[in-house]
Residue, then its C-alpha position, 0 to 999 in steps of 0.5 A: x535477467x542476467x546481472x549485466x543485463x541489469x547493470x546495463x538497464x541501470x547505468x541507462x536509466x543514470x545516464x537518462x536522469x543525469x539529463x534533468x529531462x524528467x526534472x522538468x514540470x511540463x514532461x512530468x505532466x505529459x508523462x502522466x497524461x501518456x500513463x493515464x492514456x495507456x491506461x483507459x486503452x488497455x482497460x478491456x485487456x487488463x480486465x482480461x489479465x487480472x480475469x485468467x489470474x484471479x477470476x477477478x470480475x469486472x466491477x473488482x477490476x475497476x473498482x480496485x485496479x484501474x480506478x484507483x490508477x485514474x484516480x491518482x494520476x488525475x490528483x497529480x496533474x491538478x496539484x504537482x504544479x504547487x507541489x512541486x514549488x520550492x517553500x519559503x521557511x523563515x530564517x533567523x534574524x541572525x542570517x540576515x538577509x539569508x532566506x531558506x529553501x526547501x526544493x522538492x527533488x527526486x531520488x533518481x533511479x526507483x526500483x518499485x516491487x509489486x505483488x500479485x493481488x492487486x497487480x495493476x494498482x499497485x504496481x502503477x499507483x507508486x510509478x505515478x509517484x515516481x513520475x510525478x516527482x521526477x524519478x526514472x524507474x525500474x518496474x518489477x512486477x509479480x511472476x504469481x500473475x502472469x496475465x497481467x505482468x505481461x499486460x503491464x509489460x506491454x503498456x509500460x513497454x509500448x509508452x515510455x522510453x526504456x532508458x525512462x521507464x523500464x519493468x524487468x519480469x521474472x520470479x524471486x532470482x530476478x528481484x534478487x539481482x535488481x537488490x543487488x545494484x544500488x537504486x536510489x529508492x526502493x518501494x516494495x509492495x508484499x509480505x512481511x517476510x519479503x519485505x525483510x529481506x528487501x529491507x537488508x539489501x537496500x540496506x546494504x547500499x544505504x538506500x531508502x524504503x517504503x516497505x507497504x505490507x500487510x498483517x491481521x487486520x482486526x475488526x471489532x464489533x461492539x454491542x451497540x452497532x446496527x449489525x446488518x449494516x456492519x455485517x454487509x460491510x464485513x463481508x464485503x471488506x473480507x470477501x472482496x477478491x477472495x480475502x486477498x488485500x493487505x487491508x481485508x478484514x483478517x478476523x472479528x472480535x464480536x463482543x459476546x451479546x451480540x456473537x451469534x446475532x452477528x453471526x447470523x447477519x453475515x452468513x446471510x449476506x455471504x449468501x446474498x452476495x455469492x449464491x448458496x454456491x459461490x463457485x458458481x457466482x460471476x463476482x467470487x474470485x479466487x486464489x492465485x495459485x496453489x502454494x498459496x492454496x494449499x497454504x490456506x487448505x492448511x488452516x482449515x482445521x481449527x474451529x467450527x466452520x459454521x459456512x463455507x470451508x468447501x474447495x476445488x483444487x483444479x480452479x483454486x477455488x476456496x468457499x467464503x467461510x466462517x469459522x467459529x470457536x477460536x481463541x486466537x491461539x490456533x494457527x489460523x491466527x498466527x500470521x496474515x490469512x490472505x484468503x477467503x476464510x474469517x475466524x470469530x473470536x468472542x470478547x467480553x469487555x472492550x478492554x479485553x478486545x483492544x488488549x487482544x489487539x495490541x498483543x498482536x504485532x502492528x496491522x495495516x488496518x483497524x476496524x471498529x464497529x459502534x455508535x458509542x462515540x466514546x467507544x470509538x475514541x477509546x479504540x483509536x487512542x487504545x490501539x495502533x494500525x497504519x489506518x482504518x475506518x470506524x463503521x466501515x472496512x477497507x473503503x479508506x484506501x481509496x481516498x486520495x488525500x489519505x496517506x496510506x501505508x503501515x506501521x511496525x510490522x506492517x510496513x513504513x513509509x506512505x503513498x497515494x496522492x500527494x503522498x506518493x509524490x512526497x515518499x518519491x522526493x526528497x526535501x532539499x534544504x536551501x539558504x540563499x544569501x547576498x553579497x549585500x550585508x555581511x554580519x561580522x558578528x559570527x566571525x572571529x575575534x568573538x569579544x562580546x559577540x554573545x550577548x548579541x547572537x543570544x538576543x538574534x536567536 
């Protein structure tokens, strides 16, 4: 998209908010009704995209794409009538009859960012924020799932004045140009990277960020844990859609009594799940394309893969595996894996695993596995993430009233649910006064006014 075109569609979106039109509460509401509306139609469609894109099957789909969409959008219209209303806070007796503000408002014009693994949910889930807090937006979805960019091009193209609600596809060139022009909030779903150099163009117009990324999402497991169930939940936070979530689980720490016991609990669930060839299951997706197979091809070399490690380049398809032997100074666990492909570290004390883990930049997400309460406690004071589960992987990005977002490395700001319509708005302070009384006690000659402002305050 060529520069002017962009500063068109800009000053179309200023001129569209400059009419308060999206201020008010009634059109907020409706247009999340006509989001959620778009939605429920085109749900066959979108199972469709994120199909050719990814091999995502249906229950993935819904379970981690529309799903989470409805979810959001029916948070919103049950509570942005009270979200929405100015707060009363007190006010010093010294400013009497003063009373004090705070009026949500919205930023303006949002550009939102969306990656390619999740494809709908995250581009869609910010954009109920946007909405509900009053906002236009600028949508920009990822070139690395064609499928569905063009499905949410033609939902959000069909449903939504352009001068309101506009998405601009196209590959990195086209994000650059949209940095180029001031927004009034950026929100950036990617890698860590990316989210950098987002961070320095919107810094270049003092502009606002939530950067959700991502990082090595540990998950230790302690020797007191009913190891069938942590290892079903294990392969399923790891697995689900080929590895590909910010919030999978990126390797174990097993403490080492009970390694091989763990071992053995997962690969018969990876079979369970997926068949003896998970080419051939229905619920096994894939990678996304092949850069980003041959990236994974690329850390295949270290360890001992003790299942999985087959490949099929022409359907970018990488076996569930599981590697064994690593020490955790290998490639392997050097950045985020993003795929299919889980490494076993060993540990001894749970000092040394949570040691392990601080010396790791900040992940999105933490998991632990134990009864041991204390245990437990002792690994979310010891440790930093932007989230987490104790006995379970990943479900806690599907709990609306949960903030979500990262940490460091791993990204800043928060979303989903009343969150989301809080990082889209910003909090105007207000102090309304009267004519009625006027303390002259601030004004000047001051004399002995002190000793009376200290007694106020």
């Amino acid at each position: 998209m060529q520069s002017t075109s962009i500063k068109k569609l800009l000053h179309d979106h200023r001129a569209y908010f400059a009419t308060g039109v999206t201020k008010d509460l009634s059109f907020r509401l409706e247009q999340l009704r006509v989001l959620r509306k778009a939605v429920t139609d085109n749900e066959d469609a979108i199972f469709h995209a994120v199909k050719e894109d990814l091999n995502k099957p249906a229950f993935e789909a819904y379970g981690g794409e529309t799903a989470i969409v409805i979810n959001e959008i029916d948070q919103a219209l049950r509570h942005l009538r009270c979200w929405s209303k100015p707060r009363r806070v007190r006010t010093p007796l010294a400013h009497f009859p003063a009373r004090s503000f705070i009026y949500p408002v919205p930023f303006g014009v949002a550009l939102i960012i969306g990656p390619w693994n999740f494809p709908v949910q995250l581009m869609l889930a910010p954009l109920i924020g946007a909405i509900a807090a009053g906002n236009c937006a600028v949508l920009k979805p990822s070139i690395a799932a064609p499928h569905t960019s063009h499905i949410i091009t033609k939902l959000i193209g069909e449903n939504f004045d352009p001068a309101y609600v506009s998405i601009v596809e196209g590959g990195a060139e086209t994000a650059q140009a949209l940095l180029e022009e001031r927004f009034d909030y950026v929100f950036f779903t990617g890698g860590v990277a990316t989210g950098k150099l987002v961070m320095a163009a919107a810094a270049k117009h003092l502009t606002p960020v939530t950067l959700e990324l991502g990082g090595k999402n540990a998950c230790i497991v302690d020797a007191d844990t009913p190891l069938d169930i942590a290892a079903r939940r294990i392969v399923f936070g790891k697995f689900f859609n080929a590895g590909q979530s910010c919030v999978a689980v990126d390797y174990v720490l097993a403490d080492r009594r009970i390694k091989q016991a763990l071992l053995s609990h997962i690969l018969k669930y990876i079979i369970e799940f997926y068949g003896e060839d998970a080419s051939r299951s229905p619920d096994f997706a894939r990678i996304v394309n092949e850069p980003h197979f041959d990236r994974l091809l690329g850390l295949l070399h270290a360890g001992d893969i003790i299942i999985g490690g087959n490949t099929n380049r022409a359907s970018r398809y990488i076996a569930p595996t599981v590697i064994d032997g690593i020490t955790g100074s290998e490639p392997i666990m050097e950045d985020e894996i993003f795929g299919p492909l889980l490494p076993v570290i060993v540990y001894d004390d749970l000092s040394e695993a949570i040691e392990f883990v601080n010396g790791r930049p900040s992940a999105l997400a933490l998991y632990f596995f134990s009864r041991n309460r204390e245990r437990q406690e002792r690994v979310l004071a010891g440790t930093t993430s932007g989230g987490g589960c104790i006995n379970d992987t990943v479900i806690h990005e599907t709990v609306t009233g949960l903030p979500f977002g990262g940490v460091g490395d791993s990204g800043m700001g928060k979303y989903h649910g009343k969150a989301s319509f809080d990082t889209f708005t910003h909090e105007r302070s207000i102090v309304r006064n009267s004519f009625l009384i006027d303390v002259f006690l601030r004004y000047p000659p001051y004399k002995d006014h002190l000793k009376f402002l200290r007694r106020l305050f």
